[in-house]
N, C-alpha and C positions, 0 to 999 in steps of 0.2 A: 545080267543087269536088267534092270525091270527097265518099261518104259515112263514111269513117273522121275525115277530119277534120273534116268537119261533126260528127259524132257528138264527138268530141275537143272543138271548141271549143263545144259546148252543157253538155259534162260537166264544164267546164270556170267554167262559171256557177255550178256548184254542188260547189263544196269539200264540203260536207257529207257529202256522199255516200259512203253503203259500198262497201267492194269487192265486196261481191256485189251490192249495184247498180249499181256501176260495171259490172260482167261483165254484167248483165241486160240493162241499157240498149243496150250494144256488139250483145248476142245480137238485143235487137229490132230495132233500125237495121239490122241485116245481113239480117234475114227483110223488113221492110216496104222493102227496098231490091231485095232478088230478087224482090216481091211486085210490087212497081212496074211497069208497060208499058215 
């Protein structure tokens, strides 16, 4: 499972959510994902 759509179907739990938290979330999943071994 890629990490875009993992990220997608977790942001996905949570309607709530601003667009700039939606952009935050996306930004951190993509660093803790290059961060990863």
């Amino acid at each position: 499972m890629s990490i875009k759509i993992l990220t997608t179907q977790i942001l996905d739990k949570m309607p709530e959510i601003h667009k700039w938290q939606h952009n935050f979330m996306i930004h951190l999943f993509i660093t803790l994902a290059l961060w990863l071994p």
